[in-house]
C-alpha positions in Angstrom: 98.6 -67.8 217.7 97.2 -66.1 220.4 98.1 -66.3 224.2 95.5 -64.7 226.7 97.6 -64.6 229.6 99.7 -61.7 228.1 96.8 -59.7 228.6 97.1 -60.0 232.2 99.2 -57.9 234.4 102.4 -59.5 236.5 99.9 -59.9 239.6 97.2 -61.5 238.0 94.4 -59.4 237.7 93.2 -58.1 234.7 95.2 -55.5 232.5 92.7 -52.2 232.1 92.9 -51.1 228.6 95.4 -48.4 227.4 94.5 -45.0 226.7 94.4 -44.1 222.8 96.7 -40.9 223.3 99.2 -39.5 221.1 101.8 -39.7 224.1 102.4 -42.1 226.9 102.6 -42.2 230.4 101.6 -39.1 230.3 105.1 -37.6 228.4 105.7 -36.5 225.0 107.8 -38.2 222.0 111.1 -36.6 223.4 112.1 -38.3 226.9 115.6 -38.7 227.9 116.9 -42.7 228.6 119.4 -43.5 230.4 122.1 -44.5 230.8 124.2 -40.8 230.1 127.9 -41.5 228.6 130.1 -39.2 229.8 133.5 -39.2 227.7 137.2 -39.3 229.6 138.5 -36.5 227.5 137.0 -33.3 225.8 135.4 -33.7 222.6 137.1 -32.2 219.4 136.6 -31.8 215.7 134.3 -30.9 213.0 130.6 -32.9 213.7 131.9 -35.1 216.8 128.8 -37.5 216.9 128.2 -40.3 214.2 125.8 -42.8 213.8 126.1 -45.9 212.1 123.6 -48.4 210.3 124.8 -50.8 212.5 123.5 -49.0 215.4 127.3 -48.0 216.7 128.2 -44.2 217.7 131.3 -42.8 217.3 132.5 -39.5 219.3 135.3 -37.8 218.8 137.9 -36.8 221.6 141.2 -35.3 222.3 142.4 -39.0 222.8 140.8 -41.2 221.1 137.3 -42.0 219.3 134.7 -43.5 222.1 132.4 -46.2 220.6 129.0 -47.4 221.8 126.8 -50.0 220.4 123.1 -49.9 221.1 122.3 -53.4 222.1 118.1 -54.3 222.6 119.4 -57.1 224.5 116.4 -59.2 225.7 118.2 -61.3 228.5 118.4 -57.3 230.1 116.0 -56.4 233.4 116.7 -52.7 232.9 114.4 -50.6 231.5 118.0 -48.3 230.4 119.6 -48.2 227.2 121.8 -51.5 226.8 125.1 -49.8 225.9 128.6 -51.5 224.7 131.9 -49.4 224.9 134.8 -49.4 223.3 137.2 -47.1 222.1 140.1 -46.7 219.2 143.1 -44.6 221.1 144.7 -41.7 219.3 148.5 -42.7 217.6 151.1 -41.5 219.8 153.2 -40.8 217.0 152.9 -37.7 215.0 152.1 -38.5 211.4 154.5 -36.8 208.9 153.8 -36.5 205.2 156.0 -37.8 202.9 157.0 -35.2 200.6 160.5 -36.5 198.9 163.7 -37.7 199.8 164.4 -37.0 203.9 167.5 -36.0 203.2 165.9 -33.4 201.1 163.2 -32.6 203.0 165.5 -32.3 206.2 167.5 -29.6 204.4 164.7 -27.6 203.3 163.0 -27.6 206.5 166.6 -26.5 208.3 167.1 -23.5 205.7 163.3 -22.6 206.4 163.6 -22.5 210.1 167.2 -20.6 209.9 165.9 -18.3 207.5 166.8 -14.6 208.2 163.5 -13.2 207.2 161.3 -13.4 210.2 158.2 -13.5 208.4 159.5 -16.8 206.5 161.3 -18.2 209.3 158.3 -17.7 211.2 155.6 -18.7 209.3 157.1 -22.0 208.8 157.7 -22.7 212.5 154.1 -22.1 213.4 152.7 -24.2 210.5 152.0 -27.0 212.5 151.2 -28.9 208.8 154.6 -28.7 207.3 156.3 -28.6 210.7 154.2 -31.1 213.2 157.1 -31.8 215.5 159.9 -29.5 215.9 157.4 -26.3 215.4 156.6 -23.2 217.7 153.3 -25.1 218.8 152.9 -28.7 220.3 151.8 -30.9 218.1 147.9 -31.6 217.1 146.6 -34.1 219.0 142.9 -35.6 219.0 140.3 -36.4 216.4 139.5 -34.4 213.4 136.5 -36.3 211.7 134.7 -39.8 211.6 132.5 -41.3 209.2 130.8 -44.4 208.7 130.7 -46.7 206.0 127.3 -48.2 204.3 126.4 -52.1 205.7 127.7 -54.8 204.5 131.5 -53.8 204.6 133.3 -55.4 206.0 133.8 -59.2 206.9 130.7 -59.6 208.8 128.3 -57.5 207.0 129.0 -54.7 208.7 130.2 -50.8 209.1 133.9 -49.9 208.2 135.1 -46.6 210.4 137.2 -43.8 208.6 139.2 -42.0 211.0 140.8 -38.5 210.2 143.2 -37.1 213.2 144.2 -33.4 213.6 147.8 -34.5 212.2 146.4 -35.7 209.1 146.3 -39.4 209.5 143.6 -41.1 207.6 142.7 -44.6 208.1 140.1 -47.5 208.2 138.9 -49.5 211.0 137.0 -52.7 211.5 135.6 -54.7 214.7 135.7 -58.2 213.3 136.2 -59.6 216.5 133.0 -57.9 217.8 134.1 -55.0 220.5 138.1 -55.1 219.2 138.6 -52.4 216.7 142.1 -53.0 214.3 143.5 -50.4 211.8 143.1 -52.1 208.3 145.1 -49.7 206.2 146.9 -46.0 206.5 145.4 -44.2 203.3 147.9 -41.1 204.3 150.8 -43.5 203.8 149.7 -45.2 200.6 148.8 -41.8 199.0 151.9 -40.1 199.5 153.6 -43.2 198.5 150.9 -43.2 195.2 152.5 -39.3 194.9 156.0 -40.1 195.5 155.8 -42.5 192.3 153.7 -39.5 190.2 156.6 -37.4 191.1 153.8 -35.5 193.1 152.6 -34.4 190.0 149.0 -35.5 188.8 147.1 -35.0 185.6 144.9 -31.8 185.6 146.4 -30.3 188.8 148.4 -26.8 189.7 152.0 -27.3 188.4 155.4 -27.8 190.5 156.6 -24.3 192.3 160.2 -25.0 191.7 162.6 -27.7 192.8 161.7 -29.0 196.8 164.1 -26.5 198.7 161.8 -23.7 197.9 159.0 -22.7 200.3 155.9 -22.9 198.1 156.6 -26.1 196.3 157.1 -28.0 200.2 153.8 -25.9 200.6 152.2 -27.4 198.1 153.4 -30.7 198.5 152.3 -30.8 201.9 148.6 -29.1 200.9 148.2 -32.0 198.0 148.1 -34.7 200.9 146.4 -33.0 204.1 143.0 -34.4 204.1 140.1 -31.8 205.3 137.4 -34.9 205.3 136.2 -37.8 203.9 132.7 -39.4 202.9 132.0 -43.3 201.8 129.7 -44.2 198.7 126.5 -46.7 198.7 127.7 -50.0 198.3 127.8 -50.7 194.3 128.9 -53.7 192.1 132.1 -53.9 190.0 132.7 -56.5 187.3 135.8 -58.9 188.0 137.3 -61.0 185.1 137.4 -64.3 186.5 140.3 -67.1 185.4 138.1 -69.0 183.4 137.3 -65.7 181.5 134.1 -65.0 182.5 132.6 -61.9 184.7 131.3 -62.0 188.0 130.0 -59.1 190.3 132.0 -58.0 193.3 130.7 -55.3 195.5 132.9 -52.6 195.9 132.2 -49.3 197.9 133.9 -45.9 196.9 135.8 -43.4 199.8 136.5 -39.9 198.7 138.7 -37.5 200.8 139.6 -34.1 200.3 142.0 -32.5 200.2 143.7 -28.9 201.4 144.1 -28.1 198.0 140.7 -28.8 196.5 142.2 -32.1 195.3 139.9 -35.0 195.6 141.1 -38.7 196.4 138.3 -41.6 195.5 139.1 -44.5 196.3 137.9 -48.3 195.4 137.5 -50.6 197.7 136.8 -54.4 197.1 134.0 -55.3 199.1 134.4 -57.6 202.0 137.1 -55.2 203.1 140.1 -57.2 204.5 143.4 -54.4 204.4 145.8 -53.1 201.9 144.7 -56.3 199.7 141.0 -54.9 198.9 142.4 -51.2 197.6 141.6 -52.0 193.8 142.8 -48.1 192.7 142.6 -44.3 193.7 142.0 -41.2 191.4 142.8 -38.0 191.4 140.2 -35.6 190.9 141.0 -31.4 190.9 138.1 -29.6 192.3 139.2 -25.9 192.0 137.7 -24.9 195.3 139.3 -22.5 197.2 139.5 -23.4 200.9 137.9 -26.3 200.8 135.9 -27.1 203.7 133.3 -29.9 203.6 132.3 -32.9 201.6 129.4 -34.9 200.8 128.0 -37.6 198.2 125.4 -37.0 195.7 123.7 -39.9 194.7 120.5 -39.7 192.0 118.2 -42.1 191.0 116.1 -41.0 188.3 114.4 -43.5 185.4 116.2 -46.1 186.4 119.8 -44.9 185.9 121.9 -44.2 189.4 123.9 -40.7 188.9 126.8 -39.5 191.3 128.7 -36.9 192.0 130.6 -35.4 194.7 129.3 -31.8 196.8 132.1 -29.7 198.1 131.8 -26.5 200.4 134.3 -24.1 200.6 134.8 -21.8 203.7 134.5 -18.8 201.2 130.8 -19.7 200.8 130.9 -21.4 197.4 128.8 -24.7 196.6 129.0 -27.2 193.9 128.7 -30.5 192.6 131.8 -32.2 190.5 131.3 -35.2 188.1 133.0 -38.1 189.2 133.9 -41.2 186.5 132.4 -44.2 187.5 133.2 -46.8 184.4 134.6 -49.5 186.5 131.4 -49.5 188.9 128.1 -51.2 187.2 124.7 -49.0 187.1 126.3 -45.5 187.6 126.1 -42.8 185.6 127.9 -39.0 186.2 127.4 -35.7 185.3 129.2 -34.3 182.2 129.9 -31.0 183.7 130.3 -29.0 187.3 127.0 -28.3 188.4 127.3 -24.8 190.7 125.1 -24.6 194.0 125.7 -21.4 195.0 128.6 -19.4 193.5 128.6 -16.4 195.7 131.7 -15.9 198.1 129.5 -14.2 200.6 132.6 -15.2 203.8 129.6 -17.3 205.6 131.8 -20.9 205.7 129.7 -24.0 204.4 130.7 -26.3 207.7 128.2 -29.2 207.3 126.1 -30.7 204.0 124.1 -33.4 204.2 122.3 -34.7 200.5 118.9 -36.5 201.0 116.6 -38.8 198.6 112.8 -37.5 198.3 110.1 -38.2 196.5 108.7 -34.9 194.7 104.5 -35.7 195.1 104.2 -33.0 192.5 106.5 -33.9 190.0 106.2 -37.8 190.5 109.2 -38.5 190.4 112.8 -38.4 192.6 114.3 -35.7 193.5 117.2 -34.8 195.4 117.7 -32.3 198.3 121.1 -30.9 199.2 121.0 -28.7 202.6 124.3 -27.1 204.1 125.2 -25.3 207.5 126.4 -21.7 206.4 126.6 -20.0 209.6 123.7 -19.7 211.5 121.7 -20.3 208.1 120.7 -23.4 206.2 121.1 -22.9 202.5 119.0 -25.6 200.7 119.0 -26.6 196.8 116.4 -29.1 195.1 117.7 -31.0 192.5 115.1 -32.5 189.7 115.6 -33.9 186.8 112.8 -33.0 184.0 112.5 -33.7 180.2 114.5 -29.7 179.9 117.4 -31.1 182.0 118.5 -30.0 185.3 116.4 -28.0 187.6 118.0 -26.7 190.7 116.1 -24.6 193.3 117.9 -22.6 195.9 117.8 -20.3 199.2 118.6 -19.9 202.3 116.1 -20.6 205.7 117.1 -17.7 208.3 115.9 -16.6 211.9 116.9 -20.4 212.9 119.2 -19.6 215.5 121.0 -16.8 217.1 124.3 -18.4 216.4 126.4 -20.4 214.0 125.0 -24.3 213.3 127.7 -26.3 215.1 126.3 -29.5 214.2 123.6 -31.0 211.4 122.3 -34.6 211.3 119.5 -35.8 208.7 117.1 -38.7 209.3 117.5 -41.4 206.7 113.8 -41.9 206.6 111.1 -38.8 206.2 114.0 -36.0 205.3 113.8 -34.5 208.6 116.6 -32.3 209.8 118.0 -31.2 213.2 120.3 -28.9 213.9 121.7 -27.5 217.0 123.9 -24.4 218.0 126.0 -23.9 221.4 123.2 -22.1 222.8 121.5 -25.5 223.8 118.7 -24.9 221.2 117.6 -27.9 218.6 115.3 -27.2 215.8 113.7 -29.8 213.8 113.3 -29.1 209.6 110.7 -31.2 207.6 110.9 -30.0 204.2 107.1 -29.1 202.7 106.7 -29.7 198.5 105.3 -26.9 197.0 104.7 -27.0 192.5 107.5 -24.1 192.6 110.1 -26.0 195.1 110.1 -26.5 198.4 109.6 -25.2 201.8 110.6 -25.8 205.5 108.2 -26.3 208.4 110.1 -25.4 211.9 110.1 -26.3 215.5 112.4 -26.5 218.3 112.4 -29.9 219.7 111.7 -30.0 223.4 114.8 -31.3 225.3 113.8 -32.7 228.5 115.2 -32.0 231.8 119.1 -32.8 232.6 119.5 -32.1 228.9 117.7 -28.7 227.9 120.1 -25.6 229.0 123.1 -28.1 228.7 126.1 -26.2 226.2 125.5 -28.6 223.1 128.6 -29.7 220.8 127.1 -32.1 217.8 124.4 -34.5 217.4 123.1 -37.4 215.4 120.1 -39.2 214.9 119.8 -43.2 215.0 119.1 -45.1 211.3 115.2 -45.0 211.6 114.7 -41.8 213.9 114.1 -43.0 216.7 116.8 -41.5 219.4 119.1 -38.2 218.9 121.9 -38.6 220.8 123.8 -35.2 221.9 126.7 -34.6 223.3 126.5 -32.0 226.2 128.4 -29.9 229.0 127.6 -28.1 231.7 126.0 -24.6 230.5 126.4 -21.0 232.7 125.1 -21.1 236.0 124.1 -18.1 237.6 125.8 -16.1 235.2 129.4 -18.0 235.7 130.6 -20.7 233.9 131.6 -23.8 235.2 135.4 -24.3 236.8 135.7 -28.0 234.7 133.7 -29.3 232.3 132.7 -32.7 231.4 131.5 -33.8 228.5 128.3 -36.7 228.0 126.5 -38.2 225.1 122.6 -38.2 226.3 120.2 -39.9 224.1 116.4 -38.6 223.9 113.3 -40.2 222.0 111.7 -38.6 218.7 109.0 -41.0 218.7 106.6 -42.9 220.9 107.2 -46.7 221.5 103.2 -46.6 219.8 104.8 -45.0 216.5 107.7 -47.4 216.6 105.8 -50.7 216.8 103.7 -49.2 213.7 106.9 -48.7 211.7 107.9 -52.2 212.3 104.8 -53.9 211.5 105.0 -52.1 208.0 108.5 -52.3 207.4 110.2 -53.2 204.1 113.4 -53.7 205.9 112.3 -57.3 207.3 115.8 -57.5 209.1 114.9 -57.0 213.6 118.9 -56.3 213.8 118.7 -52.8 211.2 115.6 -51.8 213.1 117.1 -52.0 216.7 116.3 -48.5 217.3 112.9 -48.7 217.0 112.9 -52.3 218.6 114.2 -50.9 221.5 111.3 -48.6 222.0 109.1 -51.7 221.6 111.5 -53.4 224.4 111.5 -50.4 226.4 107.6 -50.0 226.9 107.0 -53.8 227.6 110.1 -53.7 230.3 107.8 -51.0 232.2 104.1 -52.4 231.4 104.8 -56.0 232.1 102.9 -56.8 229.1 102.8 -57.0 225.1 100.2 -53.9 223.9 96.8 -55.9 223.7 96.6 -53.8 219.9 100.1 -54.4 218.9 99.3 -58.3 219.3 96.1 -58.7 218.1 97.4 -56.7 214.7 100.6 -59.4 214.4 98.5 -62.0 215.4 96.4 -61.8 212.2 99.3 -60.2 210.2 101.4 -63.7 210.9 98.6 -65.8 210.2 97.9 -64.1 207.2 101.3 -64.0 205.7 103.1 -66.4 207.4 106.3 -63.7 207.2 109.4 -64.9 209.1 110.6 -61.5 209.9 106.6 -60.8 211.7 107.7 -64.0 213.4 110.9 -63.6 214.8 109.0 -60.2 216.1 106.9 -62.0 217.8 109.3 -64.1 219.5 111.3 -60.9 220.4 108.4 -60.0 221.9 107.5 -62.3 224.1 111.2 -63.0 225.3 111.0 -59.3 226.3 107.6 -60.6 228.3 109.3 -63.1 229.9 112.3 -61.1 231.3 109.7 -58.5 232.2 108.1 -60.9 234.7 111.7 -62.4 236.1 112.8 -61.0 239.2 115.6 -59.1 239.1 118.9 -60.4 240.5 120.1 -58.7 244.2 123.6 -58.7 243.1 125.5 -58.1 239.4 125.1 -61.5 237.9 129.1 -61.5 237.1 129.8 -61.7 240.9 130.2 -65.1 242.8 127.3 -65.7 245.2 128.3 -65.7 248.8 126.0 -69.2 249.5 123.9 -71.4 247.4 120.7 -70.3 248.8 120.9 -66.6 247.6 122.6 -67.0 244.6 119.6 -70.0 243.7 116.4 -67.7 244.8 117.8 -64.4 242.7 115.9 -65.4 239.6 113.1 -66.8 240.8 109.5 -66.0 241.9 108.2 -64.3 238.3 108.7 -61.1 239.4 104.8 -61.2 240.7 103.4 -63.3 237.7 101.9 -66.6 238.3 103.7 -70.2 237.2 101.1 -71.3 234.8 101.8 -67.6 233.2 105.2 -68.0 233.1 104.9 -71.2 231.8 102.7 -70.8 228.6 105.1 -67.9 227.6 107.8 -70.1 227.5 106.1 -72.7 225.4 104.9 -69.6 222.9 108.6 -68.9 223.0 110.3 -72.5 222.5 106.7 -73.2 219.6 108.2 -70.2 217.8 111.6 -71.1 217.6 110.6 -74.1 216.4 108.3 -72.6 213.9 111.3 -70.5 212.5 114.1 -73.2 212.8 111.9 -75.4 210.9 111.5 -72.8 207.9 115.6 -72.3 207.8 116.0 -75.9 207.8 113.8 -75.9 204.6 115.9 -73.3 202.8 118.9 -75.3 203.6 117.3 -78.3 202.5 116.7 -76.7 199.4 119.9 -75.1 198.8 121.3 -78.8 199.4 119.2 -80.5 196.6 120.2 -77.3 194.0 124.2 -77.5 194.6 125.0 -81.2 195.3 124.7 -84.1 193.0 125.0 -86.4 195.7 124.6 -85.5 199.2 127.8 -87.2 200.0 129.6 -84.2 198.7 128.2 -82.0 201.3 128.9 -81.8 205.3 125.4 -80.8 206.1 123.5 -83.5 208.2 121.1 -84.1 205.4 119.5 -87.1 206.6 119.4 -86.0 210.1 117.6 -82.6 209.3 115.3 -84.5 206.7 114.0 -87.1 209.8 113.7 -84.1 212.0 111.3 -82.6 210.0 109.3 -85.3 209.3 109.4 -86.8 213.2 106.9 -84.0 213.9 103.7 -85.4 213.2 102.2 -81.9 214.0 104.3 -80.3 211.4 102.3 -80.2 208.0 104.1 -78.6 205.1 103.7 -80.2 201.7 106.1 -77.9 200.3 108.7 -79.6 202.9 107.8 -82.9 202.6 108.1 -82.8 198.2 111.6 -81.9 199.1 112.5 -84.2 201.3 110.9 -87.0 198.8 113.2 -85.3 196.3 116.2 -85.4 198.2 115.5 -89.1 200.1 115.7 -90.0 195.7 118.8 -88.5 195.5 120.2 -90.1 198.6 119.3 -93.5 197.5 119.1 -95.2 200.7 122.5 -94.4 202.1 122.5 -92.0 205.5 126.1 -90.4 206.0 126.0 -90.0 209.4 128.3 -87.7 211.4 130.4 -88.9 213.7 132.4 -87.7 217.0 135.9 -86.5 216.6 136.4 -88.1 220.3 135.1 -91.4 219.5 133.9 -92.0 215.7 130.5 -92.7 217.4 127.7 -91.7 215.6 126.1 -88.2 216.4 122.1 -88.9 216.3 120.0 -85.6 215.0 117.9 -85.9 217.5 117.6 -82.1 219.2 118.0 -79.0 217.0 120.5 -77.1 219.6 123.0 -80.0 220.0 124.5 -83.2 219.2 125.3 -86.6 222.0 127.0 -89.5 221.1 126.2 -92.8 222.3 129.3 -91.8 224.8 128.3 -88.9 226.0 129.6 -86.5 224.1 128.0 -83.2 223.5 128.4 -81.0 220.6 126.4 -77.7 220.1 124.7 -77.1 216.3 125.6 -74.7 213.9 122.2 -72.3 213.8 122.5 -71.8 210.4 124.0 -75.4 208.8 122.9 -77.2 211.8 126.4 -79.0 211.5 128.2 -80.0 215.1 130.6 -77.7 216.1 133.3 -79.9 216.8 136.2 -77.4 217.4 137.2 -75.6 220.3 135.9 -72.3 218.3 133.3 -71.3 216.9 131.3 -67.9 216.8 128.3 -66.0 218.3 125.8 -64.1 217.5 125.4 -60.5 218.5 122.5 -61.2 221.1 124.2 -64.5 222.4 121.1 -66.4 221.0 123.0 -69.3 218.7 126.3 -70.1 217.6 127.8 -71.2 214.0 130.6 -72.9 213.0 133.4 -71.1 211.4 133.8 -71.7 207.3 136.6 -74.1 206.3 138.5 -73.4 202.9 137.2 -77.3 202.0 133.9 -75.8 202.1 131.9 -75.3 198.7 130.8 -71.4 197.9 127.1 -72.2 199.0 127.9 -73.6 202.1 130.0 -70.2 202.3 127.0 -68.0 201.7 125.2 -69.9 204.1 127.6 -69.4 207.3 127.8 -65.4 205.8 123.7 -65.6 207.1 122.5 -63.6 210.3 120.8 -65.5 213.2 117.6 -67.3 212.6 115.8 -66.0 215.8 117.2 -62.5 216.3 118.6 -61.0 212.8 122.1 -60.4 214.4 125.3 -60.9 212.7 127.4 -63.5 213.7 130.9 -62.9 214.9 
């Protein structure tokens, strides 16, 4: 399904072919897009940048945590980044640990601060972690640390946000209401409450230091339940005893925090996240690190068996892996003992450790490769697991930069690492297999102008590599440094729109929404060009006729709405504001853009014949999730009949798998239609347009995308790209129906809110 006009450029005349270079328009992989954030308050914390599967950033501030979506909107006539803010604001009140009785507590902190030993009485006033409030020093205000949570999380399938502030308040957030973020639980609170019933005593850990008046017990107390950062788990299955006696699998994902003490807190969540409800336990593990400083998962695949473990640095230098008991989660094995990365308490602080999956060419096999900040050095270790046991490989890479690594980010896909220093330098890391271990080929990524000599503070990299986003501030000019600062996330390429559309025409992913990084690049190129790559189409041309794949499809279609907003004209005023008259307000979207009507034209029937294609398909798996769970198709609200005659009113539409189903199910139906009807009027609602429903009174009722129901409430929700709606579930609706609505868009792969 080929359309020649695409070739064309908006004027007309013939498109000359592209130049086969490694770069385009003339500029190399890393180019700055725009839009620049710039943040209302200074950045703060350990690693201030995150970046989620779900294509949301999180930076972290003296107020609050800023929040951007990446959006590859296609209704958008910018060439810029398509960018949706929100932010979570910092408490206003000061969290306080519980460590007993307040009476108690109350007394012990008055004798303390009344002390006549000025090295006790003082101490205790400036320890802004025993004595947040009434201390020597204001309070700690800000953002400590955020980290995001594996897909499928929470309600909608998506990310789950841990927050740690500088007072010690740890929590979890969720958007389930799209760009509104709400606090789901306070794991600070329920742990010290956890403690308060343990007598703050747990198995395995240091012993009580007297009764609560004394200063090292309220110490310890307080150093039990301070949490230094947190990391969540891969989503993994649990088994649930059902009432009928029988087991089901739940997914459940796993949050561990540490600790001040070297403590570790793991916690099990039930899996879609809803609040306090979906904590199913928290354990205790004692690490035995001294100054504990950073935390990581390990997470090993090797013969078919899925090991864990947890990493913790220590700001000593020490390195090493604890075993963490899994029996309650399905498929996951632990080690039986500590395993020690690097033992030597050389003073360089471990700040950052990220733990990647590789496959060793050598060996065959998986292997596992740990990399920490230490300074301005990376210390590596490569994990394998051979027929002796064990191997671990270690060193350090040095000469990287001229000082200490503030910030570390890995690329999910490839092993690449980047890290940056204040200095405004990047360097890029691509580990090299060797048969003895591994080595580290370097270069200093090019940052392009506005960004390069910019004071860096952290970065990140997007799920498949395609953007690194930094946060910057103005660097020394002239040899002075600025009077005020302000502080900007920038976001740069790592690869060519070229490289991008390769990746997504071999991806295993098949989901548009995961990929929106590299879509975006796709978007990007055909927003400038006016056209789809003559290459790029011929290659899905064949690839969809081959195949037949819906997710080479619904690229397709993506790519051709891009084409047609590329040939729109723009509108002369923002398209939220009221036009003065009728006339201007009428001619801002017309014209093409340049591009003739009869090319206009055929890409919107390539557009509407591929949503068609591709409604047609889901309509068969609902069809055939119909004929499985029903008996009768009475028992179901799904417009069987109506979906069935749809199908087969196409005389153009030739699938013999459809039309054996639809026999099957007409069998099953035996003659009788059940029709829905209007909730206005009991009239009946004809199947006659995929999109929505009229009754013979005029009526109109938009269709669920992905039961193709009529949404007959005043609710109902939308997809992420505003290309369909659905119909919210019902509690009189079966479990399949359930999974059904729980299904991303059709046209777009964006989840549904």
């Amino acid at each position: 399904m080929a359309a020649s006009s695409t070739d064309c450029a908006a004027d007309g005349a013939e498109a000359e072919p592209e130049p086969d270079t490694g770069s385009w328009m003339g500029l190399g992989p890393v180019v700055r897009r725009e839009p620049a954030v710039k943040l209302l308050s200074p950045v703060c914390g350990l690693e201030p940048l995150s970046w989620s599967e779900d294509h949301r950033i999180s930076a972290c501030s003296t107020n609050s945590i800023s929040l951007m979506e990446i959006v590859c909107d296609v209704r958008s006539y910018s060439q810029d980044l398509v960018i949706h803010r929100t932010s979570i604001p910092v408490p206003e009140d000061t969290c306080v640990l519980q460590v007993g009785p307040e009476a108690a507590v109350l007394e012990a902190k008055e004798k303390l601060a009344s002390s006549k030993d000025p090295a006790q009485s003082q101490a205790f006033m400036l320890d802004r972690l025993m004595n947040p409030n009434t201390g020597s020093l204001p309070p700690l205000r800000g953002v400590k640390y955020s980290s995001w949570s594996p897909l499928g999380c929470d309600q909608n399938g998506r990310c789950l946000l841990a927050t740690l502030t500088l007072d010690g308040r740890l929590s979890v957030h969720s958007s389930t209401q799209r760009l509104r973020w709400t606090a789901m639980v306070d794991l600070t609170q329920l742990y010290g409450q956890m403690l308060a019933e343990k007598g703050y005593s747990l198995p395995g850990a240091e012993p009580p230091a007297g009764p609560l008046g004394a200063e090292a017990e309220l110490q310890r107390r307080h150093r039990m339940q301070a949490p230094v950062r947190m990391e969540w788990s891969s989503v993994c299955a649990t088994q649930q005893l059902q009432d009928n006696n029988e087991c089901r699998d739940v997914g459940a994902v796993l949050l561990a925090a540490l600790m001040e003490n070297g403590d570790l807190a793991v916690w099990h969540f039930r899996l879609p996240f809803l609040g306090r409800d979906s904590v199913a336990s928290c354990s205790a593990i004692r690490s035995g690190v001294p100054q504990p400083s950073v935390l990581a998962w390990w997470e090993y695949e090797h013969g078919g068996r899925r090991m864990s473990g947890l990493i913790v640095g220590s700001a000593l230098g020490p390195v090493k892996i604890l075993p963490v008991n899994l029996k309650a989660v399905k498929g996951y094995f632990t080690l039986r003992q500590p395993v020690v990365l690097w033992q030597e308490a050389d003073q360089l602080p471990v700040h950052n450790i990220k733990c990647i999956s590789l496959f060793h060419p050598h060996q065959k096999c998986n292997c596992s490769l740990v990399v920490a900040a230490r300074g301005s050095y990376l210390f590596w270790c490569l994990l394998l697991i051979s027929k002796a046991g064990l191997n671990v490989h270690n060193s350090h890479v040095t000469g990287l930069h001229t000082t200490p690594i503030v910030s570390m980010a890995a690329a999910r896909q490839g092993g690449s690492i980047f890290t940056c220093s204040t200095d405004g330098v990047v360097k890029k890391l691509t580990p090299v297999f060797t048969d003895a271990a591994v080595t580290f080929r370097q270069e200093e990524v090019p940052l392009p102008e506005g960004v390069a000599g910019s004071r860096l503070h952290g970065l990140t990299v997007s799920p498949n590599g395609a953007y690194l986003a930094l946060v910057t501030t103005e660097g020394i000019r002239n040899w002075q440094h600025p009077i005020a600062r302000s502080y900007q996330v920038q976001f740069v390429t790592l690869k060519t729109p070229d490289e991008a559309a390769a990746e997504l025409m071999e991806s295993s992913v098949q989901n548009l929404f995961r990929q929106a990084d590299l879509l975006d690049l796709v978007r990007w190129r055909i927003l400038r060009h006016k056209r789809i790559p003559p290459a790029l189409q011929d290659e899905l041309d064949e690839k969809v006729h081959a195949s037949g794949c819906a997710f080479l499809w619904r690229f397709k279609l993506f790519l051709y709405r891009v084409l047609y907003q590329s040939l729109q004209k723009a509108p002369a005023e923002a398209r939220w504001r009221p036009a003065l008259n009728t006339t201007k307000g009428a001619g801002s979207r017309g014209g093409g853009g340049g591009a003739s009507e009869e090319q206009v034209g055929e890409i919107m029937a390539w557009i509407e014949a591929m949503e068609s294609h591709l409604t047609r398909e889901h309509m068969k798996r609902v069809l055939g999730e119909v004929y499985l769970h029903t008996w009768i198709t009475e028992n179901t609200s799904i417009p069987t009949r109506g979906v069935c005659d749809f199908l087969t009113s196409d005389p153009t539409y030739e699938d013999r798998a459809a039309r054996v189903l639809i026999g099957h199910i007409f069998k099953k139906m035996n003659k009788q239609t059940f029709p829905e009807y209007c909730s206005l009027c009991r009239e009946v609602l004809p199947f006659t347009d995929r999109r929505h429903a009229v009754c013979s009174n005029g009526h109109m009722w938009l269709r669920c995308v992905l039961s193709y129901q009529a949404c007959q409430t005043l609710s109902y929700r939308r997809c992420v790209l505003l290309d369909s709606i659905a119909r919210h579930p019902v509690p009189e609706d079966p479990e399949w129906i359930k999974r059904i609505l729980q299904g991303p868009c059709t046209f777009c792969d964006s989840p549904i809110f």
